[in-house]
PLY file of the C-alpha trace (Angstrom):
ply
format ascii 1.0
element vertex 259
property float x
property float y
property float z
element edge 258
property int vertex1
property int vertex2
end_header
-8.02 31.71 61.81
-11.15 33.03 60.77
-12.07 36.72 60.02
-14.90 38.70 58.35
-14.04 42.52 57.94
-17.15 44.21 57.63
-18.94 41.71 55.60
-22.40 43.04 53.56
-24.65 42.01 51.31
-27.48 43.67 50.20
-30.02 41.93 47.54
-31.58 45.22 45.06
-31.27 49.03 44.67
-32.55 51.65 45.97
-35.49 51.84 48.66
-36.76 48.13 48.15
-33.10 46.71 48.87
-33.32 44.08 51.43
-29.76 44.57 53.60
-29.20 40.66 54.50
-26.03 41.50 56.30
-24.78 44.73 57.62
-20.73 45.81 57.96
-20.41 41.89 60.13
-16.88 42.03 61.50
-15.71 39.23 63.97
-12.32 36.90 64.49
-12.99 33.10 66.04
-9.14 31.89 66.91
-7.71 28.57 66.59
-9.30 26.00 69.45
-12.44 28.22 70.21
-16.09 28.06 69.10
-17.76 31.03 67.88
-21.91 31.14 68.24
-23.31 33.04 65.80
-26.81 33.48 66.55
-29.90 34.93 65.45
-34.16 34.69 64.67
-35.06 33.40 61.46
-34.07 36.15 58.75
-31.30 37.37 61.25
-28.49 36.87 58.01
-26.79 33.88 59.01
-27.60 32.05 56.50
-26.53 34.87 54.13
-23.17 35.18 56.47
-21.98 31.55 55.43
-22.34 31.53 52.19
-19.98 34.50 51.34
-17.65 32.78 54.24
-18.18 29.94 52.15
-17.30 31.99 48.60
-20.98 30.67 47.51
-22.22 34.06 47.18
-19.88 37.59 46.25
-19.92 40.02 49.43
-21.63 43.30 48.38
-18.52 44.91 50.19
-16.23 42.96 52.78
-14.31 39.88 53.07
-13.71 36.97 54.56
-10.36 34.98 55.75
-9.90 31.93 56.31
-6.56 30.94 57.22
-4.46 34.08 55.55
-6.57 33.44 52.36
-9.16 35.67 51.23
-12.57 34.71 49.84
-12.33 37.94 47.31
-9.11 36.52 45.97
-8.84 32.77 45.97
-12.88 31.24 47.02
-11.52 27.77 45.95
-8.42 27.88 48.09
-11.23 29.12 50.97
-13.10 26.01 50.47
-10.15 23.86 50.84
-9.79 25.11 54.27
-13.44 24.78 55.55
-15.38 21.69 57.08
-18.94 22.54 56.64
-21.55 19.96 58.89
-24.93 21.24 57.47
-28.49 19.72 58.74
-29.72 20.46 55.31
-26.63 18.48 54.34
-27.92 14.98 52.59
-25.32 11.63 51.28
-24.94 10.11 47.89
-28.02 7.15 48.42
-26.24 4.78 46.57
-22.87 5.12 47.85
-21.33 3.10 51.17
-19.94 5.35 53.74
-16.48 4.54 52.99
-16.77 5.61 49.32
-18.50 8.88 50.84
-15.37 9.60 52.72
-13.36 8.89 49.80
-14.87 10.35 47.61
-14.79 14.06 49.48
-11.44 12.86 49.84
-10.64 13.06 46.48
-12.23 16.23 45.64
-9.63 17.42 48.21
-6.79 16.16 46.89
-6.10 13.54 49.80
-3.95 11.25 47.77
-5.67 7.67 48.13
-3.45 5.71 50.40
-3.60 8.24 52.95
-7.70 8.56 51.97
-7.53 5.00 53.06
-5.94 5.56 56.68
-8.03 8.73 57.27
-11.45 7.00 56.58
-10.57 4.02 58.87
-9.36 6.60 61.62
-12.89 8.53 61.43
-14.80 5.20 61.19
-12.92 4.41 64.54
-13.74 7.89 66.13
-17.48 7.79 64.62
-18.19 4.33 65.27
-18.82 4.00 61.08
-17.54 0.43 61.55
-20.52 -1.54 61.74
-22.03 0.05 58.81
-19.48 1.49 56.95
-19.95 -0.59 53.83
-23.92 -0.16 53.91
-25.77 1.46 51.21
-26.01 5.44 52.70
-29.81 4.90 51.57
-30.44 2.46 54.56
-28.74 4.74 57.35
-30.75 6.11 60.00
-30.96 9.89 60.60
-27.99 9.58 63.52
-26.16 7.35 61.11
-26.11 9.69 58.32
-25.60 12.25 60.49
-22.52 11.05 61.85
-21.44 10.35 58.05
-21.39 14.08 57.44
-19.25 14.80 60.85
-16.80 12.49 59.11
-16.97 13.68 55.88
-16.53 16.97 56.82
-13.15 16.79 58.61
-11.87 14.04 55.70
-9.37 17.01 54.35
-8.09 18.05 58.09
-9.48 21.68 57.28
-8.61 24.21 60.15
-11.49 26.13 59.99
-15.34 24.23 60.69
-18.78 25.51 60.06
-21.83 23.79 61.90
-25.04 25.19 60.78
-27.96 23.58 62.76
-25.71 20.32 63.24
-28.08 18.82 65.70
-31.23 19.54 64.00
-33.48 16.15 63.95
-31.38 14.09 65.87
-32.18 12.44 69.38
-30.54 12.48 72.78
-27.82 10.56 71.25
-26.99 11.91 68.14
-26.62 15.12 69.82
-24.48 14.28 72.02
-22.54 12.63 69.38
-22.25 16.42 67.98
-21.06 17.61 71.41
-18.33 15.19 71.10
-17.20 16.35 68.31
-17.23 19.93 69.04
-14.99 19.00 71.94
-12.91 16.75 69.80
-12.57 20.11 67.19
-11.71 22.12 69.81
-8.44 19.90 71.87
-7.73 19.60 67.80
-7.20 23.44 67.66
-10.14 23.59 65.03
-11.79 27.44 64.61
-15.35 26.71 64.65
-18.41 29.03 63.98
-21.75 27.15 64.87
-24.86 28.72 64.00
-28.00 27.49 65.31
-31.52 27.67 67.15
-31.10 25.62 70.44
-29.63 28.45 72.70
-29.61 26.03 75.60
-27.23 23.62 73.38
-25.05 27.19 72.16
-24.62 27.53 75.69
-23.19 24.39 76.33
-20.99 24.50 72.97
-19.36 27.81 72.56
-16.78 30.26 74.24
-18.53 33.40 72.64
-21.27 34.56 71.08
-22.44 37.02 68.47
-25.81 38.30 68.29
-26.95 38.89 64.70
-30.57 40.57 64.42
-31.92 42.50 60.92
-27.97 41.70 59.40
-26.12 43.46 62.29
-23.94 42.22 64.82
-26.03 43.77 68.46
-23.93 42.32 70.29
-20.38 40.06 71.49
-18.58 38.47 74.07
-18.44 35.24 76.20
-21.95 34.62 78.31
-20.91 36.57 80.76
-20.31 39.47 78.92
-23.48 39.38 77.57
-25.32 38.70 80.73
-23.34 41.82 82.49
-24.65 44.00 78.42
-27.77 42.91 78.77
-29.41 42.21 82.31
-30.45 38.30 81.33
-29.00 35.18 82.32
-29.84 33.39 79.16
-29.63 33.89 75.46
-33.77 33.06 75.46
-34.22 35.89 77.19
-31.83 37.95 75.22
-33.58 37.04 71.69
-36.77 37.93 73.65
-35.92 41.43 73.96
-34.28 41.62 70.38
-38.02 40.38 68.83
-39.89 42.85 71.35
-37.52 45.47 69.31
-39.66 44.24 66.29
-43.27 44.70 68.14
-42.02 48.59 69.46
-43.11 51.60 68.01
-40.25 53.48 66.24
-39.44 55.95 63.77
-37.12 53.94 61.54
-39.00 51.30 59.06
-38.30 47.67 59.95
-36.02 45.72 57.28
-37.64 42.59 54.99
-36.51 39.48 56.83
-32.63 39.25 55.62
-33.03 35.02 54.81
-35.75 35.24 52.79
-34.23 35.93 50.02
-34.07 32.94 47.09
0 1
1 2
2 3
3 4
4 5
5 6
6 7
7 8
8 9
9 10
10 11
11 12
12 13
13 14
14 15
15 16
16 17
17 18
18 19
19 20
20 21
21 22
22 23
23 24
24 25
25 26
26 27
27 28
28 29
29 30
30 31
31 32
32 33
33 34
34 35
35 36
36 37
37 38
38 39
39 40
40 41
41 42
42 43
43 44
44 45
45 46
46 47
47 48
48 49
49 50
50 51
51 52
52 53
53 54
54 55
55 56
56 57
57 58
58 59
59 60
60 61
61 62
62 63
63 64
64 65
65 66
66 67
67 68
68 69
69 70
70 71
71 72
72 73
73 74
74 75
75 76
76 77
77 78
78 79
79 80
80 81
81 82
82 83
83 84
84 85
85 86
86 87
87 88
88 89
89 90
90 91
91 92
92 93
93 94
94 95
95 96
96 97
97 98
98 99
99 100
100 101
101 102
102 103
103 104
104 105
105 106
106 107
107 108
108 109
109 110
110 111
111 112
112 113
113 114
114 115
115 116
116 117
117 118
118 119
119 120
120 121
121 122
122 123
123 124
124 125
125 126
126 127
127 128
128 129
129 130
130 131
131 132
132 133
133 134
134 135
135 136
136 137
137 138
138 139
139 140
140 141
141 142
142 143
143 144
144 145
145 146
146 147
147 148
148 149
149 150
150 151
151 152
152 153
153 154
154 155
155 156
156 157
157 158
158 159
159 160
160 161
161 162
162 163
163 164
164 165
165 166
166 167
167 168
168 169
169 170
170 171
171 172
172 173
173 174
174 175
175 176
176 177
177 178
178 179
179 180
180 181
181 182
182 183
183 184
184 185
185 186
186 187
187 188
188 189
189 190
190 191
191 192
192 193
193 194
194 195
195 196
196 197
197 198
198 199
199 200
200 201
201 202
202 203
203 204
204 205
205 206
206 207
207 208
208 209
209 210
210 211
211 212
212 213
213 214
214 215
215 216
216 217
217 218
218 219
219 220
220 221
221 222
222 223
223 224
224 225
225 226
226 227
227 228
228 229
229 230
230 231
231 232
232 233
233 234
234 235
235 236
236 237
237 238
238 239
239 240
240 241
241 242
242 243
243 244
244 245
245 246
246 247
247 248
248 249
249 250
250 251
251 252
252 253
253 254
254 255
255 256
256 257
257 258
């Protein structure tokens, strides 16, 4: 359902290049989530956006679905849900004309806009403030907005960066719920974020990103039998002591901070 094939991007020429992402190939199948995770400047960030055809691979590609973000980014889009912390909502718009209006951009004709929006209001307990000014919604409330929003076109493929970022004991668990709800649906999900103890709980496998590369893949298991630790922590503990070690080869610029 989804699969990068040896995904790059580099930013400049020459010696001051900064390699954001480095040859990233993976596959996340229908029904499973897929943690891709990583220290600030890891390239996740940069690894999205060319899934998302917001920024041109160096050399790569990425498919969503049989199509190809090289050939058709639009008909890419069409198939992604995207749940973004950094994600905000029209202030002046209800809920309901949020999830009609992504509705719309997707080509959901609007009678069936209409029974999709009352079936996620239902699911996301929207109800009691559905037709309330998005500029009055609490932080959980808007959140729960975007999980909405974001499945409005039935896309098969999902993207979750930082989805619980900011939210209380609730509103995350609100996210776990839909996780599980995008997995019984047969949704291919790749989550990226910083609370390893919540990736633990969410996903079926992992993938280690550090300096743009892919160190290393597999279920938790597999990476506890690779690496000797029980937990991710651990396992991004040893990646940054990489950073602090002497070696011969000159550490990469930080891979996210580019503009």
């Amino acid at each position: 359902m989804i699969e990068l094939r040896d995904l790059t991007r580099s930013f400049g020429h020459g010696p001051t290049a900064v390699h954001a992402v480095r040859g990233l190939s993976l596959t996340v199948e229908p029904g499973e989530v897929y943690g891709l995770l990583g220290p600030n400047g890891a390239g996740k960030t940069t690894a999205l956006r060319m899934v998302l055809g917001l920024l041109k691979p160096t050399s790569g590609d990425a498919v969503i679905d049989g199509v190809s973000v090289s050939d058709d980014p639009d008909g890419v889009k069409r198939r992604i849900g995207l749940v973004s912390a950094s994600a905000g909502l029209y202030p002046w718009l209800t809920p309901r004309e949020t999830l009609r209006f992504f509705a719309g951009l997707y080509g959901v004709p609007d009678d069936e806009a209409d029974a999709r929006a009352a079936d996620l209001a239902e699911r996301f307990g929207l109800t009691a403030f559905l037709d309330r000014r998005c500029a009055g919604l609490s932080t959980g409330q808007t959140q729960r907005v975007n999980l909405a929003r974001a499945v409005m076109h039935r896309p098969p493929a999902m993207l979750l960066d930082e989805p619980t970022r900011g939210l209380d004991v609730v509103g995350s668990q609100r996210v776990f719920e839909f996780v599980r709800d995008l997995r019984s649906r047969q949704r291919a999900v790749i989550l990226c974020t910083h609370r390893l103890e919540e990736a633990e709980r969410f996903c079926d496998r992992f993938g280690l990103l550090y300096r743009g590369t892919l160190r290393q893949e597999g279920t938790l298991e597999d990476l506890q039998s690779a690496t000797g630790r029980r937990t991710l922590t651990e396992m991004f503990v040893d990646l940054l002591a990489e950073e602090e070690s002497p070696s011969d080869t000159p550490a990469q610029p930080q891979a996210d901070a580019v503009p």
